[in-house]
Backbone as CSV, one residue per row, in Angstrom:
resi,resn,N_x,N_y,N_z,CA_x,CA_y,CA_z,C_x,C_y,C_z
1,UNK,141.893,148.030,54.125,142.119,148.459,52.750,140.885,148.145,51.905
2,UNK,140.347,149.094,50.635,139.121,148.806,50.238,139.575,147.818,49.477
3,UNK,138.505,147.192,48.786,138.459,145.586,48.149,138.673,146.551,46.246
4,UNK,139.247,145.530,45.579,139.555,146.150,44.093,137.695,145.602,43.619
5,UNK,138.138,146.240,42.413,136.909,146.035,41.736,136.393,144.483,41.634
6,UNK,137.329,144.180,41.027,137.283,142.443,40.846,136.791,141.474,42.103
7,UNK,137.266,141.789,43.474,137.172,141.086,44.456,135.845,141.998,44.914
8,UNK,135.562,143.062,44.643,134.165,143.328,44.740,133.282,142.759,44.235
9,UNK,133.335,142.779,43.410,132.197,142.087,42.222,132.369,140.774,42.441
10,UNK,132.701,139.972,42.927,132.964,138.537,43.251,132.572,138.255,44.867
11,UNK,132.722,139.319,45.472,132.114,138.833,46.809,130.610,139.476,46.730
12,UNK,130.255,140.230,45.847,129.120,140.198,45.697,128.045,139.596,45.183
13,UNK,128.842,138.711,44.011,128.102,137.095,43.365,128.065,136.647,44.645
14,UNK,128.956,136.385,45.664,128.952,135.043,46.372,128.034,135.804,47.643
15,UNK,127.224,136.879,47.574,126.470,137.112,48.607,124.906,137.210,47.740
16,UNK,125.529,136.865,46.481,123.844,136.964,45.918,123.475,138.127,46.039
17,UNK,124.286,139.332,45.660,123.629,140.916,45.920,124.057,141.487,44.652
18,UNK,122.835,142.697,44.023,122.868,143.355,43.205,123.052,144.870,43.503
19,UNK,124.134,145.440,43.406,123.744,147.321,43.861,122.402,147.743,43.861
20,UNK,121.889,148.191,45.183,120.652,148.543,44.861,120.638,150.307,44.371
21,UNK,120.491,150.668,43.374,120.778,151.758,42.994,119.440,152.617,43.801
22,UNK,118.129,152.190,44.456,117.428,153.133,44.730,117.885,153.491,46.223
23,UNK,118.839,152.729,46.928,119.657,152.701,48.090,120.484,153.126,48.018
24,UNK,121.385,154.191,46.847,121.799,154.405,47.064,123.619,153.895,46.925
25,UNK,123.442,152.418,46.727,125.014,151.601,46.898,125.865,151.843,46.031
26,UNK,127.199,152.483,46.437,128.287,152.566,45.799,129.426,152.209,46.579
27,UNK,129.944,150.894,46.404,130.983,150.619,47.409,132.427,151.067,46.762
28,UNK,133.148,151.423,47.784,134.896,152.483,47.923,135.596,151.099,47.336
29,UNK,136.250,151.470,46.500,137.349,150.594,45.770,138.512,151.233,45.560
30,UNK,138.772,152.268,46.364,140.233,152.715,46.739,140.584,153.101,47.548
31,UNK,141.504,152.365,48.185,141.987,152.571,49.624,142.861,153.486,49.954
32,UNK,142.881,154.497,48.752,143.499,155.751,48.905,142.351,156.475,50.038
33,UNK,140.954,156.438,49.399,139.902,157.461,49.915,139.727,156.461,51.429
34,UNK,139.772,155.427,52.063,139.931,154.965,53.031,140.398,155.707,54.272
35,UNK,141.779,156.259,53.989,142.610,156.368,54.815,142.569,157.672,54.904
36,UNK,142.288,158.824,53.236,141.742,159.812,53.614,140.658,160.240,54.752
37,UNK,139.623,159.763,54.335,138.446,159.681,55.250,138.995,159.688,56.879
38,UNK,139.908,158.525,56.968,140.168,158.395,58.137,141.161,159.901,58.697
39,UNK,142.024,160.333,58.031,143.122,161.062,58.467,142.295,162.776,58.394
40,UNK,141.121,162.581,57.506,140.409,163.972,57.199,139.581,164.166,58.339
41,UNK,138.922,163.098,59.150,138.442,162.964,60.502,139.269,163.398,61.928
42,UNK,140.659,162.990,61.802,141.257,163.352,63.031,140.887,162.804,64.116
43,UNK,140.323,161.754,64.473,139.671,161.603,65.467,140.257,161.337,67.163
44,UNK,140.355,161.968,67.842,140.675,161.535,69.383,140.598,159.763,69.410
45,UNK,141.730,159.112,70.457,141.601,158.102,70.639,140.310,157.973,71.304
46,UNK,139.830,156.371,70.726,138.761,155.918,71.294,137.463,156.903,70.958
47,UNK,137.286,157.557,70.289,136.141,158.118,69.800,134.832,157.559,69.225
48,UNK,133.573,157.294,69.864,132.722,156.949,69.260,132.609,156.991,67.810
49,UNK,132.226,156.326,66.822,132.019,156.808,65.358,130.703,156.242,64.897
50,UNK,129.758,156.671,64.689,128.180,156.622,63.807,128.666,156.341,62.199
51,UNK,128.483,155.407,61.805,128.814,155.443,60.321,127.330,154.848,59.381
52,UNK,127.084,155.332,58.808,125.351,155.195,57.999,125.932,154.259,56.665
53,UNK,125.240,153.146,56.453,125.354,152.519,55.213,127.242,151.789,55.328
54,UNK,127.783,150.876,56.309,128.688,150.260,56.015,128.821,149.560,54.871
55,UNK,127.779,149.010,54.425,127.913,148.065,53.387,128.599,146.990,53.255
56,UNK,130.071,146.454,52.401,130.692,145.642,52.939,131.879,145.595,54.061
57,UNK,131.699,146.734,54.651,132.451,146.919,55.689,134.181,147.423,55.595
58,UNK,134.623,147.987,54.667,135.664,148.440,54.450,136.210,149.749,55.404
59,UNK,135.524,150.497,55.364,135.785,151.651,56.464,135.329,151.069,57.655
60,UNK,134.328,150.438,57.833,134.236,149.772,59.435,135.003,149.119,59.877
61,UNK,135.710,148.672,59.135,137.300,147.376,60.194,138.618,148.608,60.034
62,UNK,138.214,149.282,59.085,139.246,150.408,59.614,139.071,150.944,60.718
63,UNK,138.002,151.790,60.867,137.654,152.361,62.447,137.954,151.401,63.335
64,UNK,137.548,150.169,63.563,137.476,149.256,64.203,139.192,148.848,64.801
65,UNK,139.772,148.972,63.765,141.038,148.390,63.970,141.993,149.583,64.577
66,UNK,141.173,151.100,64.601,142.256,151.959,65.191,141.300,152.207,66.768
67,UNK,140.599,151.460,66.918,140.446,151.231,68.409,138.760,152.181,68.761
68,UNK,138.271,152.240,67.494,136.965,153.744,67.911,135.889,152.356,68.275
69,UNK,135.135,152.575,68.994,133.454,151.667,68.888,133.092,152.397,67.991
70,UNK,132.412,151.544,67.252,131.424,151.970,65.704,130.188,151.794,66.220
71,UNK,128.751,152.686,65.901,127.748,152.946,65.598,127.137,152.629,64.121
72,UNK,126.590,150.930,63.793,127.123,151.021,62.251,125.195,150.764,62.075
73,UNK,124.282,151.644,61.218,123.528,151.462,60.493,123.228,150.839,59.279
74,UNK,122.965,149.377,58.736,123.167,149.089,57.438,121.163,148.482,57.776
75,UNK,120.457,149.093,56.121,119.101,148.407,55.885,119.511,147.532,55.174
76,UNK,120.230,147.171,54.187,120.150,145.905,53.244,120.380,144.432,54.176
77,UNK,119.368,143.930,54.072,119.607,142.131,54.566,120.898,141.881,54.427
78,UNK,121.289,141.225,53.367,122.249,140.450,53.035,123.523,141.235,53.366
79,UNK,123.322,142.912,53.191,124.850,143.412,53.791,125.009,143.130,55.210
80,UNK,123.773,143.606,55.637,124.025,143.155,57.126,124.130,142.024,57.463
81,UNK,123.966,140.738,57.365,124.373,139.757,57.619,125.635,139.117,57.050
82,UNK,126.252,139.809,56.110,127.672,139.783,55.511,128.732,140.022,56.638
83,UNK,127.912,141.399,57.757,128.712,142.445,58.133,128.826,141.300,59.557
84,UNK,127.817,140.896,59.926,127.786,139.921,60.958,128.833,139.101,61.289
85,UNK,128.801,138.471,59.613,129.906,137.417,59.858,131.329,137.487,59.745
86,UNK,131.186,138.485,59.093,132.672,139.295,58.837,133.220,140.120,60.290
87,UNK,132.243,140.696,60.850,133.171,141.248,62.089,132.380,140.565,63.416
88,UNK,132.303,139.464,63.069,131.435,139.136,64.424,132.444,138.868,65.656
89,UNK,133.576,138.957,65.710,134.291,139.332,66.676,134.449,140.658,67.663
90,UNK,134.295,141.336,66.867,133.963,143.170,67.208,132.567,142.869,67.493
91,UNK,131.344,142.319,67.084,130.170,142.448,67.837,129.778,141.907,68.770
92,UNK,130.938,140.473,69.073,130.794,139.967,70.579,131.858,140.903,71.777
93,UNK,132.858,141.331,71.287,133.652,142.096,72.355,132.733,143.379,72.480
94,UNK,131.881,143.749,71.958,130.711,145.284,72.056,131.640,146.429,71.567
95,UNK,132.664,146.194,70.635,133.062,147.390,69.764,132.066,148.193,68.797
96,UNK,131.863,146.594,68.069,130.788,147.341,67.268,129.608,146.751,67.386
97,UNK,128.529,147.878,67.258,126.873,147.784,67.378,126.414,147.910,65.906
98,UNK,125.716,147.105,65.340,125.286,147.167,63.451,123.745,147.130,63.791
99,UNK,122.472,148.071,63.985,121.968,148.048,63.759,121.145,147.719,62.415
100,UNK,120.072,146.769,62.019,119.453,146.901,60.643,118.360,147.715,60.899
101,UNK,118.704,148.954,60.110,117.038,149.685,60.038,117.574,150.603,59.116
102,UNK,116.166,151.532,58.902,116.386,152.574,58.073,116.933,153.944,58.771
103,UNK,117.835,153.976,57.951,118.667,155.585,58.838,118.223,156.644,59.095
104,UNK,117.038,157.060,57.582,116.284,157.861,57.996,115.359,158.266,59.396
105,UNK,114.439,156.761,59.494,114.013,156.548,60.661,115.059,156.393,62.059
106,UNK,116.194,156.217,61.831,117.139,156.264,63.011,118.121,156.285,62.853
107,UNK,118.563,158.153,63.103,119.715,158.535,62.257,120.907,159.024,63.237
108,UNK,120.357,158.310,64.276,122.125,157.960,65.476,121.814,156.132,65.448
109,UNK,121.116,155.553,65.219,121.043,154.102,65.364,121.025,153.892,66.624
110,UNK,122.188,153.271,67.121,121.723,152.822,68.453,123.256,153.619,69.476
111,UNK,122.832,154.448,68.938,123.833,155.133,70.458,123.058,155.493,71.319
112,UNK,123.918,155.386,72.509,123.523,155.587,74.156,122.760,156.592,74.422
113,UNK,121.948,156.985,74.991,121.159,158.374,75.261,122.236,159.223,75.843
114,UNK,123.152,158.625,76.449,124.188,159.131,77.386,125.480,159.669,76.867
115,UNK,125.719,159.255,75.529,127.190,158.962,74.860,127.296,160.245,74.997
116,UNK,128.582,161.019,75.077,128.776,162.406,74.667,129.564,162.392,73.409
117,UNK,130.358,163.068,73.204,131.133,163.521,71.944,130.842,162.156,71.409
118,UNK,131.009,162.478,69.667,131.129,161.605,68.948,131.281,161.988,67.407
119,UNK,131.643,161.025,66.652,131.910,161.522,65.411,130.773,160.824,64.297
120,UNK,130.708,161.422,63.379,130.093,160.417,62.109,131.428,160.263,60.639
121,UNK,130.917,159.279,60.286,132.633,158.894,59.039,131.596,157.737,58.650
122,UNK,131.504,158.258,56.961,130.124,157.391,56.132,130.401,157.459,55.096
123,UNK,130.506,156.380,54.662,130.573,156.831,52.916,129.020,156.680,52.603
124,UNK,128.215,158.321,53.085,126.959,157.949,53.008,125.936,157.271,51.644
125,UNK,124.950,156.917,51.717,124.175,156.265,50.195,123.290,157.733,49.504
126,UNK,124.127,157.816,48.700,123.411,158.985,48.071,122.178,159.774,48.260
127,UNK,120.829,158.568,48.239,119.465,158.627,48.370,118.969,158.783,49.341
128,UNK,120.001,159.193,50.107,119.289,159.386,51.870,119.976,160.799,52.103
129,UNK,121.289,160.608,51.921,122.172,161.899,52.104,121.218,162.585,52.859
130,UNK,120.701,163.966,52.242,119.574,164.810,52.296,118.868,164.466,53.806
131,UNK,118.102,163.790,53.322,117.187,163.119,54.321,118.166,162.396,56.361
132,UNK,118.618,161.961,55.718,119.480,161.227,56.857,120.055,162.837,57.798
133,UNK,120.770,163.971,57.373,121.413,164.854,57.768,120.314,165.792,58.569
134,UNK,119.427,165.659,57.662,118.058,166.664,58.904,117.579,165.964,59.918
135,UNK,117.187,164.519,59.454,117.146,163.941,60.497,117.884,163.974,61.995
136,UNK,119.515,163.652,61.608,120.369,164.123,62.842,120.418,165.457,63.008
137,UNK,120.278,166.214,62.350,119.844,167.441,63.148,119.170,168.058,63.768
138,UNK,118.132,166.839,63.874,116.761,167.412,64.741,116.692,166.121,65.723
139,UNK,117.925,165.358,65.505,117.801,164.519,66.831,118.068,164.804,68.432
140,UNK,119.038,165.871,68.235,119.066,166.450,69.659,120.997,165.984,69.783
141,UNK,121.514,165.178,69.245,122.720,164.733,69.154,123.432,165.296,67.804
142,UNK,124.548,165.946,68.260,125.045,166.754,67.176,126.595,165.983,67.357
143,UNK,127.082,165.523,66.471,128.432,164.764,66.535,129.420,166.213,66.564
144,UNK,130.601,165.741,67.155,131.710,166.769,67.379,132.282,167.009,65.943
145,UNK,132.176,166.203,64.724,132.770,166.498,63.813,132.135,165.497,62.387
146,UNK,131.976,165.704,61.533,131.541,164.552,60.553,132.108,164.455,59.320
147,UNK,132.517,163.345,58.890,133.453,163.479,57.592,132.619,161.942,56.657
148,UNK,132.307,162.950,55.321,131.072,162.457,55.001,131.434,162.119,53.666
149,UNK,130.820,161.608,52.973,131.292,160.627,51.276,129.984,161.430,50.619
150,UNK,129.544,162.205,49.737,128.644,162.615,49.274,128.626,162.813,47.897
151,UNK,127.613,163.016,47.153,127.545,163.502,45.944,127.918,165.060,46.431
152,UNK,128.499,165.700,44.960,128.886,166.800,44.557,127.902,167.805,44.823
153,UNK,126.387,167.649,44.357,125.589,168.330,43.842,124.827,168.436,45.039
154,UNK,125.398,167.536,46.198,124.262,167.530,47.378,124.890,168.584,48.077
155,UNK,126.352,168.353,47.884,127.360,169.341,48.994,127.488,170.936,48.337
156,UNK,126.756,171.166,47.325,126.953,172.687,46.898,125.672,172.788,47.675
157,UNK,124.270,171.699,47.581,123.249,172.456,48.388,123.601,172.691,50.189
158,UNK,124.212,171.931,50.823,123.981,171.972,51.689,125.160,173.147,51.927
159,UNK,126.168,173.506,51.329,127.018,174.917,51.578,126.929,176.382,50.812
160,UNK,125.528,176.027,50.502,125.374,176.886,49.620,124.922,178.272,50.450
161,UNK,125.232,179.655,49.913,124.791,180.520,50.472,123.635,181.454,50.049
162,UNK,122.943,182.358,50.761,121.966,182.861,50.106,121.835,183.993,49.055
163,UNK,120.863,183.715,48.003,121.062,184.385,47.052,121.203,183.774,45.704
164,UNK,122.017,182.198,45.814,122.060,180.842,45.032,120.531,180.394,44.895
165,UNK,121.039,179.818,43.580,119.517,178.834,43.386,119.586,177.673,44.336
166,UNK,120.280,176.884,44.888,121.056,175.449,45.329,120.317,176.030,47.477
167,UNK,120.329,177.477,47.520,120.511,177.574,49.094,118.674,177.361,49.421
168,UNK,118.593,176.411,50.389,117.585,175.924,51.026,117.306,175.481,52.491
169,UNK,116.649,174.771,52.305,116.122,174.646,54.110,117.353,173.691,54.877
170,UNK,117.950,172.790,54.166,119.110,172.285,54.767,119.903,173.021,54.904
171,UNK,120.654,174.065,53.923,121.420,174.687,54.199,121.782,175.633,55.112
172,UNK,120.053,176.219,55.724,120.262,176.334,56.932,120.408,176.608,58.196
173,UNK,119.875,175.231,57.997,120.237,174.011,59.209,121.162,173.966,59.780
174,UNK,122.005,173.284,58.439,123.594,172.513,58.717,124.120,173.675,59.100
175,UNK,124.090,174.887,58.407,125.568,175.981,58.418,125.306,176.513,60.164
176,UNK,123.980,176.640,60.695,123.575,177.014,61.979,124.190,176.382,62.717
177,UNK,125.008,174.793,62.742,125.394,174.540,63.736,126.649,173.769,63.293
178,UNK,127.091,173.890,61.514,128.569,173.586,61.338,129.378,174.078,60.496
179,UNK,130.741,173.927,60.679,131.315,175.201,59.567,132.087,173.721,58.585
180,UNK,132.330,174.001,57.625,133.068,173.400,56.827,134.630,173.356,57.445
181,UNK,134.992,172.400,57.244,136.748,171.565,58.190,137.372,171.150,57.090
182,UNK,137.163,170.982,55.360,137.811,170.301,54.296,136.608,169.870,53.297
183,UNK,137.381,169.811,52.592,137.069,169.216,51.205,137.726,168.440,50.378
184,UNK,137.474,167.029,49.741,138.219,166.315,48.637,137.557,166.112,47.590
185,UNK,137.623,166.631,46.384,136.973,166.078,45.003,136.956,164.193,44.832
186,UNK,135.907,163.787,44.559,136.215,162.096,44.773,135.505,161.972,42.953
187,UNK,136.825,161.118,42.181,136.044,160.704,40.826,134.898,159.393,40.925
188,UNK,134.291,159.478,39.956,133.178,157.725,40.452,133.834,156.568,40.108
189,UNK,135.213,157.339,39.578,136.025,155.293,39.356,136.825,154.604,40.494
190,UNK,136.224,155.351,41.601,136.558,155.207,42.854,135.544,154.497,43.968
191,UNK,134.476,154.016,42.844,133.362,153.170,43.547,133.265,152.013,42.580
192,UNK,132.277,151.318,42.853,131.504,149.990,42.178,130.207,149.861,42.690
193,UNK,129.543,150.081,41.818,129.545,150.532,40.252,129.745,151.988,40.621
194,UNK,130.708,152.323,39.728,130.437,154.109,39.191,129.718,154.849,38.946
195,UNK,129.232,155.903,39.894,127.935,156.360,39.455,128.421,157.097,38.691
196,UNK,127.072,158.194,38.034,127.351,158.898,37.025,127.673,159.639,37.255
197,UNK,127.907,160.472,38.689,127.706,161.860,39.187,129.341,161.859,39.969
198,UNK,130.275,163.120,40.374,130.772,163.383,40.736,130.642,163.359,42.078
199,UNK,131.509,163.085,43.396,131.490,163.119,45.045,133.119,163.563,45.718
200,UNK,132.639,164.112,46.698,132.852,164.797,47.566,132.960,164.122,48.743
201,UNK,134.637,164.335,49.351,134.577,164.105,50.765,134.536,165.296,51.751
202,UNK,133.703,165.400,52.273,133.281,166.417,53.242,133.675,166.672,54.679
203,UNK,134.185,167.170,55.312,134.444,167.569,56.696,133.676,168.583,57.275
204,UNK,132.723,168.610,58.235,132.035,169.473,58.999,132.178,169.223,60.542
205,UNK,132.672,170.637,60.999,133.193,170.828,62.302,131.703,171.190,63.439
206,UNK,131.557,170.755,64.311,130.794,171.604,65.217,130.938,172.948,65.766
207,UNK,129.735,173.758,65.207,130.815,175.400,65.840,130.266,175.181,67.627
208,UNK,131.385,176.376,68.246,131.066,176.417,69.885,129.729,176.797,69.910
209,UNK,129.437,178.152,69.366,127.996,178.703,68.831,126.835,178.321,68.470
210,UNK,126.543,177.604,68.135,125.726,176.742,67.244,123.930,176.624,67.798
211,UNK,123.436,176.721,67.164,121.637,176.921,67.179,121.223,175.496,66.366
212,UNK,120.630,174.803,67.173,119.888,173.577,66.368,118.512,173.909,66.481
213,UNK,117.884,174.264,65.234,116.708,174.550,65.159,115.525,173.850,65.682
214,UNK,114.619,174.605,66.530,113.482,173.566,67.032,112.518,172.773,65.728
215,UNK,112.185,171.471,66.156,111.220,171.002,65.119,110.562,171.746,64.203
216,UNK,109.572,172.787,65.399,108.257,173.671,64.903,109.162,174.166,63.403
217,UNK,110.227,175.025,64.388,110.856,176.368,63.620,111.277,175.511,61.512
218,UNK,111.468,174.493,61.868,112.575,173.470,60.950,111.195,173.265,60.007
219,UNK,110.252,172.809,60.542,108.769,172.600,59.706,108.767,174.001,58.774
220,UNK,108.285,174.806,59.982,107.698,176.143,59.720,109.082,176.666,57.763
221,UNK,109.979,176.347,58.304,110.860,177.319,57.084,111.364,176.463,55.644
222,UNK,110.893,174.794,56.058,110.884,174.231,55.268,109.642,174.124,54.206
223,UNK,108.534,174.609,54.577,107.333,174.810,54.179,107.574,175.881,53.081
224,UNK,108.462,177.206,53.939,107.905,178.302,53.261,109.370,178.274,51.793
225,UNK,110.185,177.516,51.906,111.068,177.258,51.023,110.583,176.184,49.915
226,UNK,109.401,175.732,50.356,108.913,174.919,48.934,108.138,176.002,48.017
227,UNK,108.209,177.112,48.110,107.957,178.157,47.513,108.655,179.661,47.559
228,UNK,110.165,179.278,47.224,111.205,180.289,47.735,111.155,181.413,46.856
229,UNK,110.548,181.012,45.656,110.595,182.453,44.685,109.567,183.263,44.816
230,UNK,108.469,182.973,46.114,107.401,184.078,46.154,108.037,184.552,47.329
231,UNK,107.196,185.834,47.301,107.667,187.085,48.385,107.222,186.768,50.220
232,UNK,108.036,186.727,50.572,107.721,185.945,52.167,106.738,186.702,52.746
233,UNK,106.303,187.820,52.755,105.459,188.599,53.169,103.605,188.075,52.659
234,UNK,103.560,187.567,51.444,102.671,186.654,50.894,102.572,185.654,51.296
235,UNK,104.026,184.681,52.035,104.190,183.659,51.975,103.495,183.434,53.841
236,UNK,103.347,184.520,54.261,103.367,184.578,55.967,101.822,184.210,56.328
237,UNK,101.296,185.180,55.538,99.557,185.137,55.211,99.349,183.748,55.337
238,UNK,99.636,182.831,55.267,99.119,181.124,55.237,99.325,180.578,56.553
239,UNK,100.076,181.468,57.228,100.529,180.960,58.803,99.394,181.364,60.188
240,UNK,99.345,180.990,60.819,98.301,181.770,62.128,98.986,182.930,62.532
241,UNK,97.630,183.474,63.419,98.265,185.114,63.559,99.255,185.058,64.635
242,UNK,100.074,184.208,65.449,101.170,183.905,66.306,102.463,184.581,65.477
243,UNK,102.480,183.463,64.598,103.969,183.624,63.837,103.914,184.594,63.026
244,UNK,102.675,184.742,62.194,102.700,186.388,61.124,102.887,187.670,62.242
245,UNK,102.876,187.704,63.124,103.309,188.762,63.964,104.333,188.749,64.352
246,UNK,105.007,187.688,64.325,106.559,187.479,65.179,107.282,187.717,63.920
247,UNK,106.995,187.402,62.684,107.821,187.412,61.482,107.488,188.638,60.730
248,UNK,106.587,189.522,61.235,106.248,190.728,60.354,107.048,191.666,61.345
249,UNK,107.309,191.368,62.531,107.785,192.420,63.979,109.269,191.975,63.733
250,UNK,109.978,190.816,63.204,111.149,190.796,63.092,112.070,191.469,61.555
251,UNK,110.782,191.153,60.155,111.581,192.369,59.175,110.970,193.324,59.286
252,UNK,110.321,194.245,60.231,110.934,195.358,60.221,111.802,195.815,61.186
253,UNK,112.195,194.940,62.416,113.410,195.444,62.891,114.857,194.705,62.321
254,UNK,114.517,194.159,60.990,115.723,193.389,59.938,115.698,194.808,59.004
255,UNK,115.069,195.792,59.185,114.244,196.760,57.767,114.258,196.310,56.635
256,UNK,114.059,194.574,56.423,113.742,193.493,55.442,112.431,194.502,55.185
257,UNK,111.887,194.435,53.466,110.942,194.744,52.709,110.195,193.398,53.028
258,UNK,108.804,192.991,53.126,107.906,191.861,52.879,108.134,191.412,51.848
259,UNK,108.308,191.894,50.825,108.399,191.335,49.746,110.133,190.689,49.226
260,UNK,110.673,191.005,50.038,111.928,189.829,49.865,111.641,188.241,49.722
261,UNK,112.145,187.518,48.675,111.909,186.493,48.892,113.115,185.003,49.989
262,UNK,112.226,184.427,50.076,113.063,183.403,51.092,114.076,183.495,51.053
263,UNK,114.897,182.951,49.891,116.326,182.544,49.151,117.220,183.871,49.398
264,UNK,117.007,185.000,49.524,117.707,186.292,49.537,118.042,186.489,51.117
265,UNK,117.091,185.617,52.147,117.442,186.168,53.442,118.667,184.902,53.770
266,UNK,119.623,185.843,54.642,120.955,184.993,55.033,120.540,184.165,55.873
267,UNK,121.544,182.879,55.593,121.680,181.634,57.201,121.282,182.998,58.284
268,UNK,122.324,183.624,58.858,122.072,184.004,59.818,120.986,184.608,60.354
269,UNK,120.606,185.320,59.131,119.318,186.371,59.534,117.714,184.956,60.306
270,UNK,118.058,183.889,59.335,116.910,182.899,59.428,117.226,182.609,60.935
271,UNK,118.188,182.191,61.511,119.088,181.649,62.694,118.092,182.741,63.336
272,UNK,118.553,183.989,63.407,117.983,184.852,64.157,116.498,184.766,64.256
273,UNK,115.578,184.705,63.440,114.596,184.574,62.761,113.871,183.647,63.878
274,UNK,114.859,182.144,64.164,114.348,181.279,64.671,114.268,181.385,66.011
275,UNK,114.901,181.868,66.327,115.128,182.370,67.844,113.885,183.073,68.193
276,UNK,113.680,183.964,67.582,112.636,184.919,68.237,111.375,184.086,67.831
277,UNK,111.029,182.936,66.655,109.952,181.984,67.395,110.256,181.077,67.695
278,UNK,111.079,180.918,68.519,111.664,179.840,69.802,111.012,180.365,70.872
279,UNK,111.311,181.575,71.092,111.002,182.064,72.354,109.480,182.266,72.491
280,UNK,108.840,182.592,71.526,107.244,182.724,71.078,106.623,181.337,71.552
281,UNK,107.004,180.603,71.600,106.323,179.231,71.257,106.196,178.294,72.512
């Protein structure tokens, strides 16, 4: 059950910790969204779970206690050594693994090269969100399902479609290899401290289908989206003559104009897009 405000803020005097707001920290103070999280996941018995940013560990002794091994990433010192002592029973039986590092830099932590299926369930830290999600998507490990704690404003970009101001190089990414499974509106008086911004509990399914974009390809379209309002046909000219041929030979069998810009071409068309310099390369 999450901790009330009061017993938050008091075990956080007694750990000597301040929210680090550039990290991101907003710890769950309702154990309504707890159990959501948990029941919005579905998870198969015994299911691996990756969870980014435990913090004081409220959703981790949940997982923990319905029998999943946790995958738990925490960078803050003092959380992680909170988390130590608090479940150091689960880290001597090898339930749970708490890596300290940065998620960005290692955004399965320490799962097995071997593990198969698995889930992610995070009440992720805002300031990584973004960052942390491309990362696992270009790790080569795609979880069977992920049910995610996010800002509002992150989850219109990353479901956003083309044609939106919001649709970008994450978007996709993610939609290439997941479909949306749910949604919960989350208010901020449902954390400590409250941020200012509105969140979102998120569910994303693995499709059967699914294209995880190669590095190159993921570089290559993230580049040309830091300049989405010029005409891609302008935008190609900056590339070697490899890919301006593979991308000038693919809109015109799209009978895409050059002068379309980024933001107007669909997930799929890009998906497609990537494929044919997959195979180039």
């Amino acid at each position: 059950m999450a901790l009330s405000p009061s017993v938050t803020n008091e075990l956080l005097r007694q750990l000597d910790h301040r929210p680090n707001k550039k990290l991101g920290q907003n710890f769950l103070i309702d154990g309504n969204l707890v159990e959501k999280s948990i029941s919005m996941a579905d998870l198969p018995k015994n299911m691996p779970v990756l969870e980014i940013g435990p913090g004081l560990g409220t959703l981790t002794e949940r997982l923990l206690a319905q029998g999943h091994p946790v995958y738990a990433v925490e960078i803050d010192r003092r959380l992680d050594a909170h988390l130590r002592e608090q479940l150091a029973s689960y880290i001597k039986s090898g339930q749970l693994n708490l890596l300290r590092a940065d998620a960005v830099k290692y955004p399965t932590g320490d799962l097995p090269e071997e593990i198969g299926d698995f889930a992610v369930v995070a009440n992720l830290p805002y300031a990584i969100s973004s960052a942390w999600l491309e990362g696992l998507l270009g790790s080569g490990k795609l979880p069977l399902r992920m049910v995610m704690m996010l800002q509002k404003e992150a989850t219109e970009r990353m479901l956003a479609c083309s044609g939106s101001k919001t649709f970008n190089a994450l978007s996709i990414f993610l939609q290439a290899c997941y479909e949306t499974g749910g949604k919960h509106a989350v208010p901020g008086q449902c954390f400590f401290p409250a941020p200012s911004v509105d969140s979102v509990l998120l569910r994303m399914d693995r499709l059967e289908n699914r294209f995880p974009f190669p590095q190159h390809v993921r570089v290559l379209i993230r580049r040309i989206f830091t300049q989405r309002r010029k005409q891609l046909g302008s935008l190609i000219k900056n590339e070697n003559s490899a890919i301006q041929e593979v991308m000038l030979s693919w809109l015109k069998r799209q009978n895409l104009c050059p002068t379309i810009r980024p933001e107007k071409i669909t997930g799929l068309q890009w998906t497609d897009l990537a494929r044919c310099l997959s195979e180039e390369s």
